[in-house]
N, CA, C and O atoms as a GROMACS GRO file, in nm:
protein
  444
    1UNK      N    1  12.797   8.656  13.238
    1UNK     CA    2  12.778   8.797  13.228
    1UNK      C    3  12.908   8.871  13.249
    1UNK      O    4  12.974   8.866  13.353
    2UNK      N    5  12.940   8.940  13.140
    2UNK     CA    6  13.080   9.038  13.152
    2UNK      C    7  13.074   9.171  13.264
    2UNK      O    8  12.991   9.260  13.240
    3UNK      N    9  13.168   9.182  13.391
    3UNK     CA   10  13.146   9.306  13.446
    3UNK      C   11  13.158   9.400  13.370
    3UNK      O   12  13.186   9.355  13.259
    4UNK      N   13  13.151   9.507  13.370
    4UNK     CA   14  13.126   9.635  13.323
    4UNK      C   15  13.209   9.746  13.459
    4UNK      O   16  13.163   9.808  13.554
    5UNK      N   17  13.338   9.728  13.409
    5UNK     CA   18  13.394   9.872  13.503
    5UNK      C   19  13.360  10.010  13.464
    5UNK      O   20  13.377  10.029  13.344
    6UNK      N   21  13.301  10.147  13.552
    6UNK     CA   22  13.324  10.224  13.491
    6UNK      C   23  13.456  10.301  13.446
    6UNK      O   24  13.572  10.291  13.486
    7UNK      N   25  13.393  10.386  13.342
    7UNK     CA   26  13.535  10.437  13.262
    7UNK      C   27  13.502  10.573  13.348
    7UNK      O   28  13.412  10.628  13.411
    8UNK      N   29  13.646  10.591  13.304
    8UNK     CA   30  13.657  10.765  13.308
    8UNK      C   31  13.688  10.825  13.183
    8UNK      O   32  13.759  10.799  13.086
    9UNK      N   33  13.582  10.949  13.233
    9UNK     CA   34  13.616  11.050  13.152
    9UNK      C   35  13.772  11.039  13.061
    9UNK      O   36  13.862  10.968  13.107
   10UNK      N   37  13.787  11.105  12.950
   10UNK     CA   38  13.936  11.164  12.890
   10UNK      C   39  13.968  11.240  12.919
   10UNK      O   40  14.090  11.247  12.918
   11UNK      N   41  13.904  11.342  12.961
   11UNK     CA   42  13.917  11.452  13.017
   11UNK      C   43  13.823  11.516  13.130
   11UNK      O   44  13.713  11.477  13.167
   12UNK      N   45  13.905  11.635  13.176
   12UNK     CA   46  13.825  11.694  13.298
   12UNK      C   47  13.810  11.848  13.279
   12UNK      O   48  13.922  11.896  13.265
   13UNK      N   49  13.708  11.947  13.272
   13UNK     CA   50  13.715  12.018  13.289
   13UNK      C   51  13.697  12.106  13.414
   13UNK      O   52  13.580  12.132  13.440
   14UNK      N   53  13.772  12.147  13.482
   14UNK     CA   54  13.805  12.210  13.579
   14UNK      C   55  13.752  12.360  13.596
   14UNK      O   56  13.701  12.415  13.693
   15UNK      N   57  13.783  12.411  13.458
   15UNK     CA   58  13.767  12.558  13.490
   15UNK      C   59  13.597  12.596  13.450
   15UNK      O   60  13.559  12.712  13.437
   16UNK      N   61  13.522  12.494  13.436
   16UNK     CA   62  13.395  12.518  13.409
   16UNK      C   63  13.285  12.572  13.494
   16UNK      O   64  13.196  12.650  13.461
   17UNK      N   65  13.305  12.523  13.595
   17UNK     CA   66  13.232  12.588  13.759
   17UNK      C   67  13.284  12.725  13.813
   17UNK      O   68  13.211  12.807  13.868
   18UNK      N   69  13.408  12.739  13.795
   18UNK     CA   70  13.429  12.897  13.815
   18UNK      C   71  13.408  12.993  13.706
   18UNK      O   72  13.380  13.109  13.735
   19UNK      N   73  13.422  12.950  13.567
   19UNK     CA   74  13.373  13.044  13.476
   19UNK      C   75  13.238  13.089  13.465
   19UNK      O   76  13.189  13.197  13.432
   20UNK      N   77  13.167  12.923  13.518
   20UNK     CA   78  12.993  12.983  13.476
   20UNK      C   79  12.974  13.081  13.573
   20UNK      O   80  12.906  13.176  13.535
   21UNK      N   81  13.023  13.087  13.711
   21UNK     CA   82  13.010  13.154  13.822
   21UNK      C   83  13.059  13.301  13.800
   21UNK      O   84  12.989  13.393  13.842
   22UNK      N   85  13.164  13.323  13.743
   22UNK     CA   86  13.210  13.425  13.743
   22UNK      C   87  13.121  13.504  13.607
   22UNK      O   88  13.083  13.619  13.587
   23UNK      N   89  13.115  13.417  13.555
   23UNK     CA   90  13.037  13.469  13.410
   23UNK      C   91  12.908  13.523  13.452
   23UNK      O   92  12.880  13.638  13.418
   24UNK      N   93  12.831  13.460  13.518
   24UNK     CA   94  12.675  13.507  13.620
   24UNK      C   95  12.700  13.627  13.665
   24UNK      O   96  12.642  13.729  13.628
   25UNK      N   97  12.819  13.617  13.777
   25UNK     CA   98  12.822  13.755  13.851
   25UNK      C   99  12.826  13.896  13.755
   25UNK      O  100  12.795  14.007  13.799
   26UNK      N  101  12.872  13.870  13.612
   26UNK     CA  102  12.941  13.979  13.519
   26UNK      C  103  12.806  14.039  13.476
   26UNK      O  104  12.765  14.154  13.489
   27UNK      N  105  12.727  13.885  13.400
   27UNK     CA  106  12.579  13.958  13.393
   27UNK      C  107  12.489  14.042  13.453
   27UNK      O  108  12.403  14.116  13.406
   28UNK      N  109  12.524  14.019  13.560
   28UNK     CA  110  12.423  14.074  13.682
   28UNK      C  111  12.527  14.198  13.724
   28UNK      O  112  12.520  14.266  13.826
   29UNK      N  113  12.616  14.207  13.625
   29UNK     CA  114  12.725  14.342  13.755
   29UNK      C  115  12.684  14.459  13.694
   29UNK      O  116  12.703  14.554  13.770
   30UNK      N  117  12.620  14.503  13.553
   30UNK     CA  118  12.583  14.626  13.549
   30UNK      C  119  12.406  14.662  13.666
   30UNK      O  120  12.394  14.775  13.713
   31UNK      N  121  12.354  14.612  13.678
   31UNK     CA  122  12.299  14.576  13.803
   31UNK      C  123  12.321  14.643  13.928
   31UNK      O  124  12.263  14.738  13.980
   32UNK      N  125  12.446  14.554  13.975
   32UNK     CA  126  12.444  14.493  14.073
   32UNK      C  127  12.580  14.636  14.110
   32UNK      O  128  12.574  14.662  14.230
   33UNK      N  129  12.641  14.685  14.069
   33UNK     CA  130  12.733  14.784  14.073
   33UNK      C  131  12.662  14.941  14.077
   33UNK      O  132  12.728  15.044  14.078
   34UNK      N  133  12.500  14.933  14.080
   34UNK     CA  134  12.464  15.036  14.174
   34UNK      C  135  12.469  15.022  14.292
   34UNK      O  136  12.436  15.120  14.358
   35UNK      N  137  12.500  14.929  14.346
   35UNK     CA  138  12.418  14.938  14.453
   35UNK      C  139  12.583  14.913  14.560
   35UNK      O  140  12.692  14.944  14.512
   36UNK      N  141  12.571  14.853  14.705
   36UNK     CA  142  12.678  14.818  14.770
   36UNK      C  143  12.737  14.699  14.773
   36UNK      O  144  12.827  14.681  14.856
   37UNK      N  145  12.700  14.603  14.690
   37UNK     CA  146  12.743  14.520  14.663
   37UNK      C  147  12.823  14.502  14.546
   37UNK      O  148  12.829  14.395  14.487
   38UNK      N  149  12.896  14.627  14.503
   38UNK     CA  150  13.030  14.640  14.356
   38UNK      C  151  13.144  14.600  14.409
   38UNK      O  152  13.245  14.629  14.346
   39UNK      N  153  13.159  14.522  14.542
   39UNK     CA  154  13.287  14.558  14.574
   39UNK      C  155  13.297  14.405  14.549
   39UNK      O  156  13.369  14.370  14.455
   40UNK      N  157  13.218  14.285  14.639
   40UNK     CA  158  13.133  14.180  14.604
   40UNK      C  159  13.230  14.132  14.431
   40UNK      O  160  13.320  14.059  14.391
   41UNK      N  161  13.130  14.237  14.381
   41UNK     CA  162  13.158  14.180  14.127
   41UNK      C  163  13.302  14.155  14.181
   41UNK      O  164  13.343  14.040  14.194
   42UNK      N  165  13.381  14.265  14.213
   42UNK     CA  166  13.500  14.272  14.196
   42UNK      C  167  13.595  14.162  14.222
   42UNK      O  168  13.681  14.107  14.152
   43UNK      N  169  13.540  14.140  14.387
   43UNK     CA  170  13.644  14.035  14.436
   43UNK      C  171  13.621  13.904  14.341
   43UNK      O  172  13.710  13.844  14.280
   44UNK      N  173  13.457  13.867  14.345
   44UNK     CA  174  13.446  13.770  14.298
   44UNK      C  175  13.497  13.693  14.148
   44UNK      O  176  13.520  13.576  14.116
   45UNK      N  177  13.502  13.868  14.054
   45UNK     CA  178  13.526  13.844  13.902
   45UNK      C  179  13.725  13.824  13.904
   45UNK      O  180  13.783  13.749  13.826
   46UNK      N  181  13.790  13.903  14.003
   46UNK     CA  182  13.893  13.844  14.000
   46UNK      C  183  13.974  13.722  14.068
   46UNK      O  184  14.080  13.665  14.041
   47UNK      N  185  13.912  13.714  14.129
   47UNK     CA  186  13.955  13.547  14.229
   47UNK      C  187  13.966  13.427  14.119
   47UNK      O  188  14.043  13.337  14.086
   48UNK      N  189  13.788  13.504  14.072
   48UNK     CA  190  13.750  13.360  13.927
   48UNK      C  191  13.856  13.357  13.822
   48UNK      O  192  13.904  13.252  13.781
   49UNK      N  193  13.901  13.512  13.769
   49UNK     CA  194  14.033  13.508  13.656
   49UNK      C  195  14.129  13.434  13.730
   49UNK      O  196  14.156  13.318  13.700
   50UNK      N  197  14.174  13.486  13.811
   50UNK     CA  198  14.300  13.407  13.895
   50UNK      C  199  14.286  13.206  13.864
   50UNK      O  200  14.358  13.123  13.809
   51UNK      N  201  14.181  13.202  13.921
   51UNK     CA  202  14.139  13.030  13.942
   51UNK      C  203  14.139  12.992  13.798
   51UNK      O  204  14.225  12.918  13.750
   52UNK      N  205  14.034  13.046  13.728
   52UNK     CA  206  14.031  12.994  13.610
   52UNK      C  207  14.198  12.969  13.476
   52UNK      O  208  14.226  12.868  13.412
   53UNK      N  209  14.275  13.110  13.479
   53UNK     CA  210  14.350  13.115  13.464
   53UNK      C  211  14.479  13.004  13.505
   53UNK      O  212  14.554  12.945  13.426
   54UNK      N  213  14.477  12.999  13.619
   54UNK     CA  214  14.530  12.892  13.673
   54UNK      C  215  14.493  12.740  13.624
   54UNK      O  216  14.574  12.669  13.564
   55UNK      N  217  14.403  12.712  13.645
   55UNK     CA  218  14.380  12.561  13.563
   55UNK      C  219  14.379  12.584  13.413
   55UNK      O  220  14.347  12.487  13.345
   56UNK      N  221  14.414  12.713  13.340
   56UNK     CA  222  14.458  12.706  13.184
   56UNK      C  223  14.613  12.691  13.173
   56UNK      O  224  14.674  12.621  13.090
   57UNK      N  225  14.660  12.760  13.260
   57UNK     CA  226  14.800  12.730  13.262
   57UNK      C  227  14.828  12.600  13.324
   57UNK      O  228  14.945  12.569  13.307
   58UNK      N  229  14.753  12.505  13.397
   58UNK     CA  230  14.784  12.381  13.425
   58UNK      C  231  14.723  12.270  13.323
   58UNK      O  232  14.763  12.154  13.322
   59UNK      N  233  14.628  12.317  13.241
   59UNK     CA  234  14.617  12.189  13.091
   59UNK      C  235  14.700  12.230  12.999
   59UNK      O  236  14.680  12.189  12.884
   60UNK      N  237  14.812  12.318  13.026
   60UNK     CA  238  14.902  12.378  12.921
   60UNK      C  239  14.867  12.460  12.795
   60UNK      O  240  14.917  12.464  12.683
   61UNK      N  241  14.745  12.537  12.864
   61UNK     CA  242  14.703  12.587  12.744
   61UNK      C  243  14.743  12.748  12.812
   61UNK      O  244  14.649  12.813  12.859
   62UNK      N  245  14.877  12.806  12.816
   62UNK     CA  246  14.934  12.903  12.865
   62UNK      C  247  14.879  13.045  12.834
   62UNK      O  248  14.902  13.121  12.928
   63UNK      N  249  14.800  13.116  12.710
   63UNK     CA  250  14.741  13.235  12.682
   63UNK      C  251  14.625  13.249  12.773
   63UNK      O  252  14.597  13.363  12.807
   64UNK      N  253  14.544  13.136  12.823
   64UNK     CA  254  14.442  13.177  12.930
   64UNK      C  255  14.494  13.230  13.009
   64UNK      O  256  14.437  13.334  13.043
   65UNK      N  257  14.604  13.201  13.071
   65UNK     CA  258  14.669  13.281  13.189
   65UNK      C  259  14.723  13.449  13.186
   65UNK      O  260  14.722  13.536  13.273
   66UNK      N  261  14.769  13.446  13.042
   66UNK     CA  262  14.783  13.598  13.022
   66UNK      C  263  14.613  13.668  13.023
   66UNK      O  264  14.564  13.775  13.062
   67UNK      N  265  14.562  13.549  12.960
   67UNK     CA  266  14.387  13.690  12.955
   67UNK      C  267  14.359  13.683  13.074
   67UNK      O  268  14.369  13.784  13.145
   68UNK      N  269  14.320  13.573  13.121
   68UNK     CA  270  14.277  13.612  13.278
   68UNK      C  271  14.346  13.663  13.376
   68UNK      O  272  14.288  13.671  13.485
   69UNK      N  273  14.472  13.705  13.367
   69UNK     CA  274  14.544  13.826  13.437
   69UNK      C  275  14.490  13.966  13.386
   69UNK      O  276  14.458  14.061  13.458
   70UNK      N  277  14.487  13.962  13.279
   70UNK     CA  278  14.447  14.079  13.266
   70UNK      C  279  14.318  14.129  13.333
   70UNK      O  280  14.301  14.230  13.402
   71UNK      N  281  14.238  14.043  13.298
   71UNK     CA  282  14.135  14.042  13.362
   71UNK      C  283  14.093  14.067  13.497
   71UNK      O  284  13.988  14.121  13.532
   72UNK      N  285  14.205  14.013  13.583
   72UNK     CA  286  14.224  14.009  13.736
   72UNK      C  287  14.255  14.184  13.795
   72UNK      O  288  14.214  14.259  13.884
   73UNK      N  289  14.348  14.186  13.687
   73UNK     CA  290  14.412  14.371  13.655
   73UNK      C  291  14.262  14.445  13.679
   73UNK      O  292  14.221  14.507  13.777
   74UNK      N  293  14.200  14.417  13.560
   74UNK     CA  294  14.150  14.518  13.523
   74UNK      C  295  14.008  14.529  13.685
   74UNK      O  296  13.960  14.628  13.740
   75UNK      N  297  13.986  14.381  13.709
   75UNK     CA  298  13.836  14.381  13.797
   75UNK      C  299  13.915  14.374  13.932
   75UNK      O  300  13.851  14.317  14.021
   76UNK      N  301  14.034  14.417  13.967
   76UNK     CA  302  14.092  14.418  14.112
   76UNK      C  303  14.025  14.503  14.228
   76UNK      O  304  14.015  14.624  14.205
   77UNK      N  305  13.984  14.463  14.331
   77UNK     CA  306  13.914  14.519  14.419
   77UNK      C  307  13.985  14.590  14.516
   77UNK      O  308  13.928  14.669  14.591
   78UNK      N  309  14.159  14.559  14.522
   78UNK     CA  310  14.228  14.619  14.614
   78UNK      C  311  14.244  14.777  14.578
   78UNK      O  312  14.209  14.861  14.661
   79UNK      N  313  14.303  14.820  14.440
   79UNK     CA  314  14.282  14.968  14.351
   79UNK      C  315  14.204  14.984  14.230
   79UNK      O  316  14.252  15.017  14.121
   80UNK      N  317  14.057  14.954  14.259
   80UNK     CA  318  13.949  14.950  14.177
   80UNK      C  319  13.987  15.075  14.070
   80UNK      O  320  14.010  15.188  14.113
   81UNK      N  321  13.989  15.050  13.956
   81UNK     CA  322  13.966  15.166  13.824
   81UNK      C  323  13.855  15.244  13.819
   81UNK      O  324  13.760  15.177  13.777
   82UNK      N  325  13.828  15.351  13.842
   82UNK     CA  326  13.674  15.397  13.812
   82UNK      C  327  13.649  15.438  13.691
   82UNK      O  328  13.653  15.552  13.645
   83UNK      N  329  13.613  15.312  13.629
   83UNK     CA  330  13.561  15.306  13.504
   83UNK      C  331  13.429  15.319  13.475
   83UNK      O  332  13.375  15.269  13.574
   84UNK      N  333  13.309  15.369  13.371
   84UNK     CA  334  13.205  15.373  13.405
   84UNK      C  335  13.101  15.386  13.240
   84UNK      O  336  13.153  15.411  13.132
   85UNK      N  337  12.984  15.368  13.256
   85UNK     CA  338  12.979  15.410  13.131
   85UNK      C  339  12.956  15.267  13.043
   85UNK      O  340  12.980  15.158  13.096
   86UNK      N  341  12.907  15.279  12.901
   86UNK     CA  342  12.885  15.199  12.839
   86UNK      C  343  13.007  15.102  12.749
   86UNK      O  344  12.978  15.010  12.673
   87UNK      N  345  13.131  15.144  12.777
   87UNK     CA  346  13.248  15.010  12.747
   87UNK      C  347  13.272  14.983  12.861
   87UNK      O  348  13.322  14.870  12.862
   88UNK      N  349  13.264  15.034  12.984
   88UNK     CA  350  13.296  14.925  13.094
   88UNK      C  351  13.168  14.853  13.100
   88UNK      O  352  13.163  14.758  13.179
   89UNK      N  353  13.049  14.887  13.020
   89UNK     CA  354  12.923  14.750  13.046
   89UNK      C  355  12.951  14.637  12.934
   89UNK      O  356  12.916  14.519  12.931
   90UNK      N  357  13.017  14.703  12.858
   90UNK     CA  358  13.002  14.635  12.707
   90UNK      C  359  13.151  14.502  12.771
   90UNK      O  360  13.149  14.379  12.773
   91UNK      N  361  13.265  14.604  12.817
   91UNK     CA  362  13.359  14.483  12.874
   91UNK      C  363  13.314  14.400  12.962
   91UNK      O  364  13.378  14.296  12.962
   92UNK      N  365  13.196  14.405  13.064
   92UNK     CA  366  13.174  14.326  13.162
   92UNK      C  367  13.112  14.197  13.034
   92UNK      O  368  13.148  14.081  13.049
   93UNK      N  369  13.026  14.233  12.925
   93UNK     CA  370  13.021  14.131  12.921
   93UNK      C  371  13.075  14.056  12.802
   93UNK      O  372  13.010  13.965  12.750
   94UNK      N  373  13.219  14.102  12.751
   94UNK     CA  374  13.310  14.062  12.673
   94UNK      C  375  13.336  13.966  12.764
   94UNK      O  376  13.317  13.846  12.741
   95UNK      N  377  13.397  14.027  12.912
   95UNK     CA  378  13.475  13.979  12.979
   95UNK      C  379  13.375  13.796  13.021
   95UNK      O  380  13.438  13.696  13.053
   96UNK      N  381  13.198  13.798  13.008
   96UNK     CA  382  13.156  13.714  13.086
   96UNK      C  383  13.189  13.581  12.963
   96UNK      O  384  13.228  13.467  12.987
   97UNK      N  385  13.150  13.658  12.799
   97UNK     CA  386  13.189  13.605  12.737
   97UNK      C  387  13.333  13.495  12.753
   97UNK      O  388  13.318  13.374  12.740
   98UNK      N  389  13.451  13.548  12.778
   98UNK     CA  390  13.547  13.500  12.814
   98UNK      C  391  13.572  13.351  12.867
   98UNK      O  392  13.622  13.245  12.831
   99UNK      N  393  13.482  13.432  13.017
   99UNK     CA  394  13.484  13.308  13.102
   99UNK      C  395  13.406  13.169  13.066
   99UNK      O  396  13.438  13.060  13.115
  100UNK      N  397  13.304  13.188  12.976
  100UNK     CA  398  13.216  13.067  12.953
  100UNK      C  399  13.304  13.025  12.845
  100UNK      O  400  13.288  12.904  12.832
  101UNK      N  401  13.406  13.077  12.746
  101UNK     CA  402  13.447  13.006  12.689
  101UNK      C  403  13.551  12.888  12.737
  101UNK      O  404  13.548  12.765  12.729
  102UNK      N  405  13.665  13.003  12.804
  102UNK     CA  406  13.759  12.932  12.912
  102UNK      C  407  13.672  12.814  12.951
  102UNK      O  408  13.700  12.705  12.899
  103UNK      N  409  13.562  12.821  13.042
  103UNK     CA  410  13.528  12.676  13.088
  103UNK      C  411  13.457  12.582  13.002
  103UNK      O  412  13.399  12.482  13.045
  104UNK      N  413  13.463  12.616  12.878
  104UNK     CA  414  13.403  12.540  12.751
  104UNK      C  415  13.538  12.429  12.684
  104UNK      O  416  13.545  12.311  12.650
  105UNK      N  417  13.615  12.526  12.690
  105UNK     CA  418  13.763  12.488  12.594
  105UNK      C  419  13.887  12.444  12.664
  105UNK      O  420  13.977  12.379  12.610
  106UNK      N  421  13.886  12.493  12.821
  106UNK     CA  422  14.000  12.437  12.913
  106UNK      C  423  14.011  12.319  12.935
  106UNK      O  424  13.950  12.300  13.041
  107UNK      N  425  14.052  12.226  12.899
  107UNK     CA  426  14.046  12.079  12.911
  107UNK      C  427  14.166  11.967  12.963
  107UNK      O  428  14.232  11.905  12.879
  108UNK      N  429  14.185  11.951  13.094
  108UNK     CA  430  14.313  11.820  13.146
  108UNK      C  431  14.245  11.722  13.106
  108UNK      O  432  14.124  11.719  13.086
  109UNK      N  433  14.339  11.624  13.090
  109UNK     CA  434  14.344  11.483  13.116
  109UNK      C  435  14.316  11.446  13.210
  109UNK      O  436  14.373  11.501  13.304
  110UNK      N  437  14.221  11.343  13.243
  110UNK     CA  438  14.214  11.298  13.338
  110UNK      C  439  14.298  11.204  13.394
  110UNK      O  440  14.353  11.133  13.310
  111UNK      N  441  14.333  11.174  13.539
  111UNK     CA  442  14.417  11.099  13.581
  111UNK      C  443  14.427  10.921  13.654
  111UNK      O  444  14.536  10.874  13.688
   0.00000   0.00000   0.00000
């Protein structure tokens, strides 16, 4: 009988758990931004650009990092924008869009 090692993966996606996460919170932020928990979308939607961003610029796929800065810009909780209204709903969920792709398409090598 031949052992059977397992293989690994070719790849890893990394940025997939913070995008779906961040992508959830976006859905739920026209919601969830009546109430006292907007401050919450904020931190959470930019931490996730930051992270996610970061593991795009580490599979060398370098333009994730410019969008999800922007992104970080725009959902910053330290000098929140008071944006309001139906394109900041329509961006929340461009923006959730985004993130599920990022963690669809961000892809390392595994090691």
């Amino acid at each position: 009988m031949a052992s059977r090692e397992p293989q690994t993966p070719a790849f890893q996606r990394n940025a997939f758990l913070p995008g779906i996460l961040a992508a959830a919170v976006l859905f739920l932020a026209p919601v969830i931004l009546k109430t006292d928990w907007s401050a919450i979308v904020l931190y959470v939607v930019a931490i996730g650009a930051l992270i996610v961003g970061w593991f795009g610029v580490q599979a060398r796929q370098w333009w994730w990092g410019i969008v999800f800065l922007a992104i970080a810009v725009l959902w910053n909780p330290v000098y929140p924008f008071d944006f309001d209204g139906t394109v900041w709903t329509v961006a929340q969920f461009v923006a959730a869009l985004v993130f599920l792709a990022a963690g669809v398409l961000i892809k390392s090598p595994s090691v």
